[in-house]
Steps between C-alpha positions, in 0.01 A plus 500: 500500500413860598721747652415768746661816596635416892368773653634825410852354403573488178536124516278231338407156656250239402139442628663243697754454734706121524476474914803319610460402824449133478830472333701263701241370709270343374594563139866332429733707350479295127130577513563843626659606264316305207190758638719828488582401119185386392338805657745709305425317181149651590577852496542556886758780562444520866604280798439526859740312784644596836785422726292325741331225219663166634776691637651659190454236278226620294730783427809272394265291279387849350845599419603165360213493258527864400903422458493204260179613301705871437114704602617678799522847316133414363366398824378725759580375825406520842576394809445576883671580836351523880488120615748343716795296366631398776251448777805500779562848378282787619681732199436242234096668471340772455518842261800631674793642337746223610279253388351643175844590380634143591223346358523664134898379459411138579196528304708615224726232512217207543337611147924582345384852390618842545171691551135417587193635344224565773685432877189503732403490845369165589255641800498861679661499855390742782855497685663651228498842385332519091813778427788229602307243245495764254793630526714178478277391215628881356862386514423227357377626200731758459781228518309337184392164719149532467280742210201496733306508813243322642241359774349206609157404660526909674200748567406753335569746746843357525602559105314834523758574835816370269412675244499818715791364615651509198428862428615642810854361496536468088530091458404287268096417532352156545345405108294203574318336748452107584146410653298169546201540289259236348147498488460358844712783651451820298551724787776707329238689311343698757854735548773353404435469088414864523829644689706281230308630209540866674858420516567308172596208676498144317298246705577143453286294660632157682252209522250554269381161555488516872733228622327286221178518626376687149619184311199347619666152651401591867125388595339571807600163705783386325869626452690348216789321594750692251337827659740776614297511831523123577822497734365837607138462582477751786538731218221411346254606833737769510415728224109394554418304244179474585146395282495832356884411348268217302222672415703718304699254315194334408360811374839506306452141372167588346617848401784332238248198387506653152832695509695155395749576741633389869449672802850604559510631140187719582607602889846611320334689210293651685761660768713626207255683367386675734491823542912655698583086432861579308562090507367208754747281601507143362688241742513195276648149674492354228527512087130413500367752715719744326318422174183530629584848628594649226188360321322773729646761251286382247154513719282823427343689828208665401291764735240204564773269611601802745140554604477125580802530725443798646162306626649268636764731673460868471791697421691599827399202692624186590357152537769401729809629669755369213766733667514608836740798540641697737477836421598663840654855483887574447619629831773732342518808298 
């Protein structure tokens, strides 16, 4: 397994990252946790979860693992805060103080530790003010709950305005960045790759295989019936997956013909090595698919295989709208 520096931190993580969120839904606990050790075994040193992930369960199934294997002081863990957990309480969302400060006790408790590695914000919210998030985040790191800051799925303008932030009032700066990026969607080039290399900020880069549209089981009339989308099809017209969508995983298809490898393998290898990718996101459901993943380590990108790709979808651009986000201005300073 490689390591890579997490952004200008001091701390190491592998190429990739064991996504938890199926934990607890679909993926039983007993299998759950079978991943997180397995993935371990591998060499991963890096997790991802959040408070929202089947409604803190992902996070107890987290701590349980890391508790009777004895890795949580090798493991660098993350989790998230902004969704609601309580949807008949208007205080139980959002990057507010009250709710940030709540959230990171009983997030603490789910996963039985005493501090978290990387505490990020889940999505950016226009209603509240960037220097309350920071500053509560601050505390929080001075009180030794959490080493590190981070975002999730945010502009670029809006980590270039916290880190400003950060400046002016002497807090604790965001050090990594969460986006949606896969070769369908590789929007995140065009500014926000550049503001986290100007900034030294890690990116780690969720869904890699697109909602499991890069593992090449989706054809263009037919849905498989173990498909993520398949209660959900609305989705699917949703983010526009449209002909182009299938042209380009049949340009993929032909593109790893003689790479002896599967199209997940090659959609994940190919997002980690790119260029600002600190480490994709993996989101195993199950011990099979976790294997698989971390077979991508072992796949070579060359500059021909990026050609081919960037063909098919040149850098910057997207083939369909993976993600759509709002990015609508903060209203306070």
């Amino acid at each position: 397994m490689e390591y890579r520096n997490f952004g200008r931190t001091g701390v190491k993580v592998s190429k990739l990252c064991l996504g938890c969120m199926n934990f607890g839904g679909p993926t039983e606990e007993k299998e759950a946790i079978e991943i997180i050790n397995a993935a371990i075994d591998s060499g991963v040193n890096f997790a991802d979860t959040a408070n929202v992930y089947n409604n803190g369960q992902s996070e107890q199934i987290v701590g349980k693992a890391l508790k009777n294997n004895g890795k949580r002081h090798s493991i660098v863990l993350a989790t998230k805060v902004h969704g609601s957990m309580d949807k008949d309480d208007p205080n139980a969302s959002g990057n507010s103080r009250r709710h940030i400060i709540q959230q990171c006790e009983a997030s603490l408790k789910r996963i039985q530790t005493d501090y978290i590695d990387i505490y990020q914000i889940h999505r950016p919210q226009s209603e509240v003010p960037i220097d309350e998030t920071l500053r509560a985040l601050d505390d929080l790191v001075r009180a030794g709950k959490i080493l590190y800051i981070g975002t999730s799925t945010f502009a670029a303008w809006q980590v270039v305005d916290a880190q400003w932030m950060s400046e002016r009032y002497s807090l604790n700066r965001f050090v990594s960045e969460q986006s949606p990026y896969n070769i369908l969607d590789r929007r995140i080039e065009r500014e926000l790759i550049p503001a986290a290399q100007n900034y030294g900020l890690a990116i780690i880069s969720w869904s890699p295989l697109a909602g499991g549209f890069l593992t090449g089981k989706y054809s263009r009339d037919k849905m498989p019936d173990d498909a993520r989308y398949k209660a959900r099809e609305n989705l699917w017209s949703f983010h526009g997956y449209t002909s182009k969508v299938f042209d380009v995983i049949d340009g993929i298809r032909e593109l790893i013909k003689d790479k002896n490898c599967t199209m997940s393998q090659f959609a994940i290898a190919w997002c980690a090595n790119q260029s600002g990718i600190t480490s994709p996101i993996i989101g195993p459901r199950t011990i099979e698919q976790l294997k698989d993943n971390l077979a991508s380590c072992n796949i070579e990108i060359n500059d021909e295989d990026r050609q081919k790709i960037d063909d098919l979808v040149p850098p910057g651009s997207a083939v369909t709208n993976y993600y759509k986000a709002d990015f609508s201005s903060y209203k306070y300073r």
